[in-house]
N, CA, C and O atoms as a GROMACS GRO file, in nm:
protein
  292
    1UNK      N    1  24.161   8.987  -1.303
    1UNK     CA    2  24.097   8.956  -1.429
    1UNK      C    3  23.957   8.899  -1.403
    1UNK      O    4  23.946   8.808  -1.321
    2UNK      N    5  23.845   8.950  -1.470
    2UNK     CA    6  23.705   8.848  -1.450
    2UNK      C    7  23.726   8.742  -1.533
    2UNK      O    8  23.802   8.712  -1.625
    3UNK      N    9  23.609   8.679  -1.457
    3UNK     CA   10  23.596   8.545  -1.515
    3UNK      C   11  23.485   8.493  -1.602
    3UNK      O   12  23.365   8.490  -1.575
    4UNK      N   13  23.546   8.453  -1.711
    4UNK     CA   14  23.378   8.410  -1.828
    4UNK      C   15  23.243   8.423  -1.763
    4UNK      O   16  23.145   8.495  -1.784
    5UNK      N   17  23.272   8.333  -1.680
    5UNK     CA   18  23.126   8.350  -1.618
    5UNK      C   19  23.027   8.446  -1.577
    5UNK      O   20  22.904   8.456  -1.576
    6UNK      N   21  23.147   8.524  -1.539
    6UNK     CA   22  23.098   8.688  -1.473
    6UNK      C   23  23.081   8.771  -1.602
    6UNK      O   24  22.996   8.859  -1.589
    7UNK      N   25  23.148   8.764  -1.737
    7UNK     CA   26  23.078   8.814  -1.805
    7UNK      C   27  22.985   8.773  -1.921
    7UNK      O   28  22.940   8.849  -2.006
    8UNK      N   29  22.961   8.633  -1.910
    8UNK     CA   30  22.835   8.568  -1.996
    8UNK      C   31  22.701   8.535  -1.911
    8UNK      O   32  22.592   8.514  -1.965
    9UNK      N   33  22.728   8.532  -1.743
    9UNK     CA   34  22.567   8.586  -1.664
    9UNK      C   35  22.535   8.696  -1.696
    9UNK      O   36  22.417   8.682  -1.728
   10UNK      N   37  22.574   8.854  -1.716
   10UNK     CA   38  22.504   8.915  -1.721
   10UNK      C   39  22.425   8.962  -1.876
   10UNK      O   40  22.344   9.054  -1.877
   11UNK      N   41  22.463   8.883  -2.007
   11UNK     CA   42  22.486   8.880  -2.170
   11UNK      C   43  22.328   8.815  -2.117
   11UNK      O   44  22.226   8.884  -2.120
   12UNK      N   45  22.330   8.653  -2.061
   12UNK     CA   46  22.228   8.579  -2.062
   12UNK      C   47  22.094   8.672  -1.949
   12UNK      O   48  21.977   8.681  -1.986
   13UNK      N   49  22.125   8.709  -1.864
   13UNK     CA   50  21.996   8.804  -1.841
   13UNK      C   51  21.958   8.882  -1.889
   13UNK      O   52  21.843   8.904  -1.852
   14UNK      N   53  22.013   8.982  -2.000
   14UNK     CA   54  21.995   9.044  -2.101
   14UNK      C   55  21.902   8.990  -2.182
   14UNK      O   56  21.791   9.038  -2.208
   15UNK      N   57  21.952   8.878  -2.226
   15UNK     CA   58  21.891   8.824  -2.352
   15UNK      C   59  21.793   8.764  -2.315
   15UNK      O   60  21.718   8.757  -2.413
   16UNK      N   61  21.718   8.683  -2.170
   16UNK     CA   62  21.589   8.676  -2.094
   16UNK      C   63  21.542   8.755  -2.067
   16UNK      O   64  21.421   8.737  -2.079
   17UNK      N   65  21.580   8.917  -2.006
   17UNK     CA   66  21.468   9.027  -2.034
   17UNK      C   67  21.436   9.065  -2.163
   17UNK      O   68  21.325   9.117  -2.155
   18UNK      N   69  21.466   9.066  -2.252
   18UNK     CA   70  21.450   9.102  -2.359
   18UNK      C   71  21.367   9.001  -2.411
   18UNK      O   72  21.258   9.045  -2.449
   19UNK      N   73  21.389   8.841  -2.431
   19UNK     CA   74  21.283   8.727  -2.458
   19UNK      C   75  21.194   8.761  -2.352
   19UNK      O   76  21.077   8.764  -2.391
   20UNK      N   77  21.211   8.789  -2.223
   20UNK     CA   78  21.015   8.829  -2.165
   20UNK      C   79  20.973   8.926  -2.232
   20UNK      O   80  20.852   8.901  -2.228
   21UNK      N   81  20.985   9.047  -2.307
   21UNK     CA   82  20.951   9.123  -2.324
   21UNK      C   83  20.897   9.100  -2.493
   21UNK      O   84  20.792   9.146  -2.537
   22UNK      N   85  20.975   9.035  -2.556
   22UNK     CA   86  20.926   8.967  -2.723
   22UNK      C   87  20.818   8.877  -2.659
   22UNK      O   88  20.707   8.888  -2.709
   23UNK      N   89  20.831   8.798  -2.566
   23UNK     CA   90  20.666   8.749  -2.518
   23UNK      C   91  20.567   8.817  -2.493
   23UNK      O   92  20.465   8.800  -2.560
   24UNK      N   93  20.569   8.898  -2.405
   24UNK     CA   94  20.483   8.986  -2.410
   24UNK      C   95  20.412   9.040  -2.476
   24UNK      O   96  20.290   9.045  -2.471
   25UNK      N   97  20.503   9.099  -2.567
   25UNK     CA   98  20.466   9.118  -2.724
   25UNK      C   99  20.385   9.080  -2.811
   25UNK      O  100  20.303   9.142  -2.879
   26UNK      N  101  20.424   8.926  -2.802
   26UNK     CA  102  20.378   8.846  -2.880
   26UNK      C  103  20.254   8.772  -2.823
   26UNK      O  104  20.157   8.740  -2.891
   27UNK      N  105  20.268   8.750  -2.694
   27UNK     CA  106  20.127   8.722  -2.658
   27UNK      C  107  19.998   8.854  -2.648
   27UNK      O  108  19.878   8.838  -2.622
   28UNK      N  109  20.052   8.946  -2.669
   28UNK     CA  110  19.967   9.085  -2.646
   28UNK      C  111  19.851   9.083  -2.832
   28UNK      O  112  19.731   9.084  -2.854
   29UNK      N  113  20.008   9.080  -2.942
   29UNK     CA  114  19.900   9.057  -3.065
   29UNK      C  115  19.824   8.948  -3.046
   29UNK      O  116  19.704   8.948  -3.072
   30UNK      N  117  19.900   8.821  -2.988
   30UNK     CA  118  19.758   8.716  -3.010
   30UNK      C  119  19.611   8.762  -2.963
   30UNK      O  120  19.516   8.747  -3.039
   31UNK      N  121  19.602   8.798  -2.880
   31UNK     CA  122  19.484   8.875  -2.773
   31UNK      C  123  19.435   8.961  -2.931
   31UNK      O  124  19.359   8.922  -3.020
   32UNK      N  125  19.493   9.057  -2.923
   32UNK     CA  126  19.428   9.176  -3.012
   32UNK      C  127  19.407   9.067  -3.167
   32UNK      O  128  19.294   9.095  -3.206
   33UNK      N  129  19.445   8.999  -3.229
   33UNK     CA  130  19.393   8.934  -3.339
   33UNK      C  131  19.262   8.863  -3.252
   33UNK      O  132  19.143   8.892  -3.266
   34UNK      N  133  19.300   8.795  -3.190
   34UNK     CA  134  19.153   8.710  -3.155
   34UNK      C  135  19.045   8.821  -3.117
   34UNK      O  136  18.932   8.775  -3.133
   35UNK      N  137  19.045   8.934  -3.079
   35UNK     CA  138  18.970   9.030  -3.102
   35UNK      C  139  18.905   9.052  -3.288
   35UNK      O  140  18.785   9.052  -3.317
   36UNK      N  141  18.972   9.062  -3.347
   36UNK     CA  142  18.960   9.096  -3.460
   36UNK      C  143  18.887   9.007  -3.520
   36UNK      O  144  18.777   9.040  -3.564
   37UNK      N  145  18.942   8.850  -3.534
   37UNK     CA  146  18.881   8.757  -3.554
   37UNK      C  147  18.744   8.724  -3.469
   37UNK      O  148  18.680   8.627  -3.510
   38UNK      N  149  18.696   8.790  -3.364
   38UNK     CA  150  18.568   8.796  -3.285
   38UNK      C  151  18.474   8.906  -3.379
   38UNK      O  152  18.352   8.902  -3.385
   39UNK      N  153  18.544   8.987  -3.438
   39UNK     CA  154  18.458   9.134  -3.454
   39UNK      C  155  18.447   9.085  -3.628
   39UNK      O  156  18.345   9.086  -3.696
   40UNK      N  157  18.576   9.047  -3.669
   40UNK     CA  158  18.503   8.999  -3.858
   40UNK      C  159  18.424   8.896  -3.889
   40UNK      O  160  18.367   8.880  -3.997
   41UNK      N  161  18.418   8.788  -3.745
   41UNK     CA  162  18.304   8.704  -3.757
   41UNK      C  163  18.198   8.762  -3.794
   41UNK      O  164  18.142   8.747  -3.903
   42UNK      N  165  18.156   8.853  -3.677
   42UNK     CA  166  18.018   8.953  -3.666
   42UNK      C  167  17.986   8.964  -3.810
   42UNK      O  168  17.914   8.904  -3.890
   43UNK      N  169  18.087   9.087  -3.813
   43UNK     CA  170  18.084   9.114  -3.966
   43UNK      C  171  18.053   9.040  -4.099
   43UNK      O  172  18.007   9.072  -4.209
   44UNK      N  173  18.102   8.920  -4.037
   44UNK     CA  174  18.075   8.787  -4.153
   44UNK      C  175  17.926   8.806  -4.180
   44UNK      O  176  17.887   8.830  -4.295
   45UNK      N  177  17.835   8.794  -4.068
   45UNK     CA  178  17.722   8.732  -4.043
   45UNK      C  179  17.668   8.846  -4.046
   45UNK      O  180  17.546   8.830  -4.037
   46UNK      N  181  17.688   8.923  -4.052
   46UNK     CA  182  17.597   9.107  -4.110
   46UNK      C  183  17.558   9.106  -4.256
   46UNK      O  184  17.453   9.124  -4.318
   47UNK      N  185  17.718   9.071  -4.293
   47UNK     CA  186  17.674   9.112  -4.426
   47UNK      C  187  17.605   9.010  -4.520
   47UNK      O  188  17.550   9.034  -4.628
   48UNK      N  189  17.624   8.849  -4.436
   48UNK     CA  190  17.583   8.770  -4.542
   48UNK      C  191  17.399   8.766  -4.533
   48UNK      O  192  17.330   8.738  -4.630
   49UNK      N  193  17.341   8.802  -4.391
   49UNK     CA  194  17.234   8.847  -4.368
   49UNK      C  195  17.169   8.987  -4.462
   49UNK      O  196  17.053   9.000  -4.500
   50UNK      N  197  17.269   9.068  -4.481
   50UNK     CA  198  17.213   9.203  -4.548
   50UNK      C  199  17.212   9.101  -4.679
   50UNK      O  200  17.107   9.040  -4.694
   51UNK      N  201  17.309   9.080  -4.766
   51UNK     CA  202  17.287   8.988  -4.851
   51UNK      C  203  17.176   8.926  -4.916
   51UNK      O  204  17.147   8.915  -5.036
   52UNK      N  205  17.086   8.863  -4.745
   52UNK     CA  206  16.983   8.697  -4.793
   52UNK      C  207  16.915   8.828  -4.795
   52UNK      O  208  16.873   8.844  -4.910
   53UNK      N  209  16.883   8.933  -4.716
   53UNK     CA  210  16.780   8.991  -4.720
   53UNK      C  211  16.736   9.084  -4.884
   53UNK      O  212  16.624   9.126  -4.911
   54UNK      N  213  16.858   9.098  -4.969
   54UNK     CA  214  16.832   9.180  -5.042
   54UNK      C  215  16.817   9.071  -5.145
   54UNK      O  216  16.773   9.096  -5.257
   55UNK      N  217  16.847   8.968  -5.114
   55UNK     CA  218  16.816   8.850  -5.245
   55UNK      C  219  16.667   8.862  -5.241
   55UNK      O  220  16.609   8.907  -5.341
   56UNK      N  221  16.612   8.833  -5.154
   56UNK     CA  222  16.450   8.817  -5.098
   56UNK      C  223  16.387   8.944  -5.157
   56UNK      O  224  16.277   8.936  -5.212
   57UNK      N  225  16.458   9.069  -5.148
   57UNK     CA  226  16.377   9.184  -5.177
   57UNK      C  227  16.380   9.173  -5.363
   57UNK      O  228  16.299   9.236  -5.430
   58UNK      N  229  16.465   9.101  -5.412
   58UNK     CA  230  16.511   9.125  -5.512
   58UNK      C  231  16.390   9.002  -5.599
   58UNK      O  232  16.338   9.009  -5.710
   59UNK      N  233  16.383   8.934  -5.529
   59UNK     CA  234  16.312   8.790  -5.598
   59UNK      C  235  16.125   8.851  -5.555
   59UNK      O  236  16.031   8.840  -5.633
   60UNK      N  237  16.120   8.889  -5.468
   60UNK     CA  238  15.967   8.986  -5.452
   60UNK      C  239  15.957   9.101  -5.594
   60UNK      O  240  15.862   9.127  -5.667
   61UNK      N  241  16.069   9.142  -5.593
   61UNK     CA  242  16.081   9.260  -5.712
   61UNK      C  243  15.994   9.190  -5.858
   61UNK      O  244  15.900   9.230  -5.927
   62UNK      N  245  16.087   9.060  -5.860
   62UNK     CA  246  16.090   9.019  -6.009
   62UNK      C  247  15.925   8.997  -5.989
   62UNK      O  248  15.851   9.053  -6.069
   63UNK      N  249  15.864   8.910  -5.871
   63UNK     CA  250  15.731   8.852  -5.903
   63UNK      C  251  15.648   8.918  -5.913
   63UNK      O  252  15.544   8.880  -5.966
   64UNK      N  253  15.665   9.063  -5.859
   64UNK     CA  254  15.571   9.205  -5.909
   64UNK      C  255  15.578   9.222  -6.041
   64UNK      O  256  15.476   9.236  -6.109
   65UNK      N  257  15.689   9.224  -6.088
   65UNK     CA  258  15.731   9.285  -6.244
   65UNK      C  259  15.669   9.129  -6.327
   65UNK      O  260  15.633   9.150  -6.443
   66UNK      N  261  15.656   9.008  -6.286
   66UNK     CA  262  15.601   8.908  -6.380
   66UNK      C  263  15.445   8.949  -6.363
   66UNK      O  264  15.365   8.957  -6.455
   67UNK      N  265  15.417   8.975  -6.220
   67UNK     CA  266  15.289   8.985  -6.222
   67UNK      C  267  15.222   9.136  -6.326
   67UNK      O  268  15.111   9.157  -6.374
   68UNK      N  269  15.334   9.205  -6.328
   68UNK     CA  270  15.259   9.343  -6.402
   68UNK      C  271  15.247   9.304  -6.529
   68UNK      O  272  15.139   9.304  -6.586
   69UNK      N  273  15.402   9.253  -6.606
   69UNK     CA  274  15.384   9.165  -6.719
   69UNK      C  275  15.229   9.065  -6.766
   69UNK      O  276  15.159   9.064  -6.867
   70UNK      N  277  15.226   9.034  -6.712
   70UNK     CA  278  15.169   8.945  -6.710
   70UNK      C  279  14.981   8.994  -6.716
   70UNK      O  280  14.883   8.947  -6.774
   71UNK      N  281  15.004   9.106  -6.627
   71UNK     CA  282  14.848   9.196  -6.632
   71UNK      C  283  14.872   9.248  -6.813
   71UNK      O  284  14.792   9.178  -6.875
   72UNK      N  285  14.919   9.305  -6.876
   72UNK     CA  286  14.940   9.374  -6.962
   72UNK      C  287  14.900   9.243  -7.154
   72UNK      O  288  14.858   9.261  -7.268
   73UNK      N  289  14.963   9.094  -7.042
   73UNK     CA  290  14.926   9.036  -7.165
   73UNK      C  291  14.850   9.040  -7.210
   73UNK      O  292  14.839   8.981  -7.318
   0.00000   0.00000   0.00000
């Protein structure tokens, strides 16, 4: 007859290859999010730049259009 032991060592190495391998896993997305979170920063700072820049183009716009206004009075 075996003995418990002999068949709950090999249940518990099972269930440690399998937890290395959910680590793995799981440390593999952390990596690839902190990627992501590196690259939507960027992105942050693109667009809030395209943004200032089109505010600026936009506020030049108006002071042409007061200034044309303004020829016409």
């Amino acid at each position: 007859m075996t003995e418990p032991e002999n068949l709950i060592l090999p249940l518990l190495r099972e269930i440690r290859t399998e937890q290395d391998r959910t680590n793995a896993k799981i440390a593999s997305l952390g990596e690839r999010l902190d990627t992501v979170e590196i690259k939507l920063d960027g992105l942050t700072h693109a667009v809030v730049a395209g943004f200032g820049s089109l505010v600026h183009e936009l506020d030049a716009f108006k002071e042409r259009v007061g200034r044309l206004e303004a020829e016409k009075a």
